[in-house]
C-alpha positions in Angstrom: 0.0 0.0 0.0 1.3 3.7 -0.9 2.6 5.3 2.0 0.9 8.9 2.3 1.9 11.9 4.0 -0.4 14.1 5.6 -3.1 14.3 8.3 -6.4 12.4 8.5 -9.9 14.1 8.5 -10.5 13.0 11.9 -7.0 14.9 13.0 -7.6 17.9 11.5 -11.3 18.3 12.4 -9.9 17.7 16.4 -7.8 20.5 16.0 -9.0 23.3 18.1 -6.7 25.7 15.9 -8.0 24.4 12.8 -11.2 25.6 11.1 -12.5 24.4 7.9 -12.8 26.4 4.6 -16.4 25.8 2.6 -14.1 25.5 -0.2 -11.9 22.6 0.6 -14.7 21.0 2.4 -16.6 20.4 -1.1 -13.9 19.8 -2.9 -12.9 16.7 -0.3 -16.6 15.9 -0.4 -15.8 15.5 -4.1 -13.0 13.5 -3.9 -14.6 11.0 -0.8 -17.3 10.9 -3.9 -14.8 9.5 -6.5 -13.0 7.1 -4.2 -16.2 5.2 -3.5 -17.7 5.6 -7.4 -14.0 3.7 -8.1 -14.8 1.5 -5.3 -18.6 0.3 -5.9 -17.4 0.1 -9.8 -15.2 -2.9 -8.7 -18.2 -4.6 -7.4 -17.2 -3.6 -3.5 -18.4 -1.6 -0.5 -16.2 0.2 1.9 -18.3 0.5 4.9 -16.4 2.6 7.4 -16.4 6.0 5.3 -15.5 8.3 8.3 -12.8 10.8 9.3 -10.2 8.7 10.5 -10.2 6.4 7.3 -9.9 10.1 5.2 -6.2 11.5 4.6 -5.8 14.8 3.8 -2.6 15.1 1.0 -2.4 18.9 0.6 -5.6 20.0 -1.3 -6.7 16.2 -1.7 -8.6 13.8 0.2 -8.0 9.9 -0.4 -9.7 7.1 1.0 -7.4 5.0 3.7 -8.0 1.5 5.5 -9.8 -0.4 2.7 -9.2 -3.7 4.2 -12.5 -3.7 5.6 -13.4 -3.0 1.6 -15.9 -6.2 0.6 -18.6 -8.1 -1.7 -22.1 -6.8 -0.8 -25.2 -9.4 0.0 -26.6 -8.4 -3.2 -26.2 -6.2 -5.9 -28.5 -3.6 -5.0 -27.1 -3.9 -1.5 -27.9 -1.0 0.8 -24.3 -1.2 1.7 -23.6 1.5 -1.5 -26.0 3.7 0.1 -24.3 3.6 3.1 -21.0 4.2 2.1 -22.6 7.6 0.0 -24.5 8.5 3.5 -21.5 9.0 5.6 -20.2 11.1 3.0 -22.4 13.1 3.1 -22.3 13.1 7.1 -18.8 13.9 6.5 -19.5 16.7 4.6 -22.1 18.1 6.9 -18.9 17.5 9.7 -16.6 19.7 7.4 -19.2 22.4 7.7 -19.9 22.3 11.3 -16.0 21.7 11.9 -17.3 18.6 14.0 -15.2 15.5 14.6 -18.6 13.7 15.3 -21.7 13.4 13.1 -23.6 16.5 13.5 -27.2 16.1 13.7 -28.3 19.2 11.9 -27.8 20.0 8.5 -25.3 22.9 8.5 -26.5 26.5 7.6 -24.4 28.9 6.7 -23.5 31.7 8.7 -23.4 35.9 8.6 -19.5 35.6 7.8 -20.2 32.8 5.4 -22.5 34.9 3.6 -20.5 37.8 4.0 -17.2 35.5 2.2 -19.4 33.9 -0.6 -22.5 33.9 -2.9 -25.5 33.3 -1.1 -26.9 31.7 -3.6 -24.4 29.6 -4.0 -24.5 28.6 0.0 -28.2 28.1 -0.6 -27.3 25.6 -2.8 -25.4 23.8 -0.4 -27.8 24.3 2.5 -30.7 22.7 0.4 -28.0 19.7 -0.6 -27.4 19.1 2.7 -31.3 19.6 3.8 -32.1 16.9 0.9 -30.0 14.6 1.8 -30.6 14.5 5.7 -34.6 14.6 4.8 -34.4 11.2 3.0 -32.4 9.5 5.7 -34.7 10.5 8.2 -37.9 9.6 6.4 -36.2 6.3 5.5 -33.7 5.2 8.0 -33.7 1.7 6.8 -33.4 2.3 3.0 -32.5 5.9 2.8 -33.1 7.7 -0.7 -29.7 9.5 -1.1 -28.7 11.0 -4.5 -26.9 8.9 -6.9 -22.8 9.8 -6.7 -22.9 10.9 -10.1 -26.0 13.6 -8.9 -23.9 14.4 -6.0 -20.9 15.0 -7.9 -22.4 17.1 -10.6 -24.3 19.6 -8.1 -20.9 19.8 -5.9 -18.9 20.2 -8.8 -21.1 23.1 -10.0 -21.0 24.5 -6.4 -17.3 24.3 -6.0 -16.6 26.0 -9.0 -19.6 29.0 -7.9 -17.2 29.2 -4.6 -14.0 29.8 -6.3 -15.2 31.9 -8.9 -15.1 29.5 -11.6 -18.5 29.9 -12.5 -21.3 32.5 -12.1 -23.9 31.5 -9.4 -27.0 30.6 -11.1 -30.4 31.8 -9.9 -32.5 29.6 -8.1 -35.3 27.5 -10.0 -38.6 29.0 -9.0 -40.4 27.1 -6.5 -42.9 25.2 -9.3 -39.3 23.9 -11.2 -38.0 22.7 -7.5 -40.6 20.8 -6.4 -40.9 19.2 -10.0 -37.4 18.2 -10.0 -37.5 17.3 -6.1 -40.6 15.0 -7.2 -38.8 13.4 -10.0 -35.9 13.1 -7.9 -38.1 11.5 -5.4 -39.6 9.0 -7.4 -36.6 7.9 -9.2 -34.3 7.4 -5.8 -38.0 5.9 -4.0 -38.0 3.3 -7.3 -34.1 2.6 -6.7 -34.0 1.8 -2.7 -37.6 -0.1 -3.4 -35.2 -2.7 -5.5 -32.5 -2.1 -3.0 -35.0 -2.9 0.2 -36.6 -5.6 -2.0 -33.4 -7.2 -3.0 -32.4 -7.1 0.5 -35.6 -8.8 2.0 -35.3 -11.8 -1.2 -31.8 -12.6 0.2 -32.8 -12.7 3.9 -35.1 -15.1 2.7 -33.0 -17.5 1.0 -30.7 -17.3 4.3 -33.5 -18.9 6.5 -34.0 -20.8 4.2 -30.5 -22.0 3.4 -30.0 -21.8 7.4 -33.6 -23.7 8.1 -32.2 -26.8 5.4 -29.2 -26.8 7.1 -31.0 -27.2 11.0 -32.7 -30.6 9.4 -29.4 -31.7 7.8 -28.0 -31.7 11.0 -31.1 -33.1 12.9 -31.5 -35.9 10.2 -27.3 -36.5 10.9 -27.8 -36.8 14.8 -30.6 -39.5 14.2 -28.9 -41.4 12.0 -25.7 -41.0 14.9 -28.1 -42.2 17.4 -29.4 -45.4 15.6 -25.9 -45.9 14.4 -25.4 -46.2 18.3 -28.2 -47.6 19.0 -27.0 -50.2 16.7 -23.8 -50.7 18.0 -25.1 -51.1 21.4 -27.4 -53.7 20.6 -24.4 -55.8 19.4 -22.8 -55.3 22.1 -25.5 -56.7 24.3 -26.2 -59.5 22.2 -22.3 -60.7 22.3 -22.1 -59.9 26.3 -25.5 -62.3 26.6 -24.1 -65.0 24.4 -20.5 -65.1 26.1 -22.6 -65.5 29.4 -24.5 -68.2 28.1 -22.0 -70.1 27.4 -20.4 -72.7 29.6 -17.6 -71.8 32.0 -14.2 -73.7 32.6 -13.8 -74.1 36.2 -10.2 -75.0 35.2 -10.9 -78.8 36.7 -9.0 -81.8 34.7 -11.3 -84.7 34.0 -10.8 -88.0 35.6 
């Protein structure tokens, strides 16, 4: 494994000295993003996405510790959705310069708004609100944004923050809640095969694990007359060696 130099997420977030710029804090976001999209494209789920398993390299933010990296249960396994959920979390961390999960979606503040575009930190605020909204509403098979949707719209935002770009206006409220309805349904239809998927293979384990309760069960009966068995012989050759007659070791006349 490459050796890195540099200080892990969780390290610089402890630092009481240290405070997080918006800027960097998207554009690690971004690159937490593209180590798991690398990840999940080999067929694998890292889940332990969190501060201490980030190293910061200078401007850059790479994925550590992926020995815990495996197969998921399925291939819609909610485990993909995990791993883009404490991204996020992450993210909302960054903000609120929090080592630990924050509970709250982060807002931005007076000096925020005073350093950038408020329309761009809108856009971040409602990311953020979106986000947290679906997990809440389904803990169990949360609809998150798709990586690729959450890399466009923090790519666009990163690149409002630095200037790159000019800060869009706002859809009007009709275009939002269209597009947060289509999102809706599409990410609803996507966990729905996700949740499904999951219930089909808890399923097949009871199953697999009830067939493998009466395997056993049919081997200790068969044991148990093989004993049985055994036992009966054993009786049967005690009885006959009784029956027969002793020598009392007396010589005949």
């Amino acid at each position: 494994m490459e050796l890195l130099e540099g200080k892990t997420l969780a390290d610089l977030l402890g630092d009481e000295n240290f405070k997080m710029d918006i800027r960097f804090a998207v554009d690690y976001t971004i690159d937490i993003l593209k180590g798991l999209e690398y990840i999940h494209s080999k067929g694998l789920i890292h889940s332990d996405i969190i501060g201490l398993n980030v190293m910061i390299v200078g401007p850059r933010a790479i994925i550590i510790d992926t020995t815990g990296a495996r197969n998921p249960s399925c291939p819609r396994s909610l485990g993909y959705l995990r791993d883009v959920e404490n991204a996020i979390k992450l993210l909302n961390n960054m903000l609120w310069n929090n080592t630990t999960f924050s509970p709250e979606p982060w807002k931005a503040s007076d000096e925020d708004r005073c350093m950038f575009n408020k329309k761009t930190l809108k856009k971040l605020e409602k990311l953020l609100k979106r986000q947290d909204e679906s997990l809440r509403a389904n803990s169990k098979s949360p609809m998150m944004d798709t990586i690729e949707t959450l890399l466009q719209d923090l790519g666009i935002i990163s690149e409002e923050l630095k200037g790159l770009r000019q800060p869009s206006d706002s859809p009007d409220s009709s275009e939002d809640e269209a597009y947060q309805s289509y999102q809706s349904d599409a990410n609803q239809k996507a966990q729905l095969e996700a949740y499904k998927a999951e219930i089909e293979r808890e399923r097949e384990l009871r199953k697999k694990a009830e067939r493998d309760r009466m395997k056993a069960e049919q081997d200790r009966m068969k044991a148990e007359q093989e004993n049985k068995k055994l036992h009966d012989k054993m009786d049967a050759l005690l009885a006959k060696l009784e029956m027969e007659p002793k020598d009392n070791g007396q010589e005949g006349p």
